[in-house]
C-alpha positions in Angstrom: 0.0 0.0 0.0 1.4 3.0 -1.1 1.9 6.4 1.1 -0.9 8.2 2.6 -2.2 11.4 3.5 -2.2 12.4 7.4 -4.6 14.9 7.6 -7.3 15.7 4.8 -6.4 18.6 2.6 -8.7 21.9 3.1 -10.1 23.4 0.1 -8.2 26.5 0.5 -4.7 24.6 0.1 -6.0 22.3 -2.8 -7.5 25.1 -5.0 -3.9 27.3 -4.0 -2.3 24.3 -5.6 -4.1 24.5 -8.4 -4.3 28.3 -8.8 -1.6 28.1 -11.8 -4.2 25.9 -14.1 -6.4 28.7 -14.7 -6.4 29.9 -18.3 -4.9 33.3 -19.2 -5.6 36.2 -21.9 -4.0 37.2 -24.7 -2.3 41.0 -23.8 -3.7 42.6 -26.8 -2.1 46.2 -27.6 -3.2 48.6 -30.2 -2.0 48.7 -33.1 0.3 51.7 -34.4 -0.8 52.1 -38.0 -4.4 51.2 -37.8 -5.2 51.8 -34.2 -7.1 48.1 -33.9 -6.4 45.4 -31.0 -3.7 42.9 -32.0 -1.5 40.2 -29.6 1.6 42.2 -28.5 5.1 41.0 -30.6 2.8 40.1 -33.9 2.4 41.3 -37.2 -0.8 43.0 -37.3 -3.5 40.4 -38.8 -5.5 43.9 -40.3 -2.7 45.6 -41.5 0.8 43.6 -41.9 2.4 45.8 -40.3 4.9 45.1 -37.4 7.2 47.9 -35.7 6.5 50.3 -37.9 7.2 48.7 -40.9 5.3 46.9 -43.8 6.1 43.0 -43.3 2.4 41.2 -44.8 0.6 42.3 -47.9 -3.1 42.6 -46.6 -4.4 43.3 -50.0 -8.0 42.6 -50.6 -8.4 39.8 -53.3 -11.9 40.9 -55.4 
């Protein structure tokens, strides 16, 4: 038989163990050249553009 617990575990100590699962947000910043939301350190998906310079051609396809 394997090792077990003393004492049971509280809730508080079991969900403090667990507090680094949780699921986390994207840190969106605005964009320079068109002002909209984008996932900081990425090429713009609405523009191309990353730092200040042109890096995707967005161009619409008609």
């Amino acid at each position: 038989m394997g090792p077990l617990p003393k004492r049971k575990l509280s809730k508080r100590r079991k969900y403090n163990r667990r507090n680094h699962d949780k699921l986390t947000l994207n840190h969106l910043v605005l964009c320079s050249n068109c002002g909209k939301y984008k996932p900081a350190h990425q090429v713009c998906p609405e523009c191309g553009f990353y730092n200040g310079t042109q890096v995707l051609n967005t161009e619409e396809e008609e």
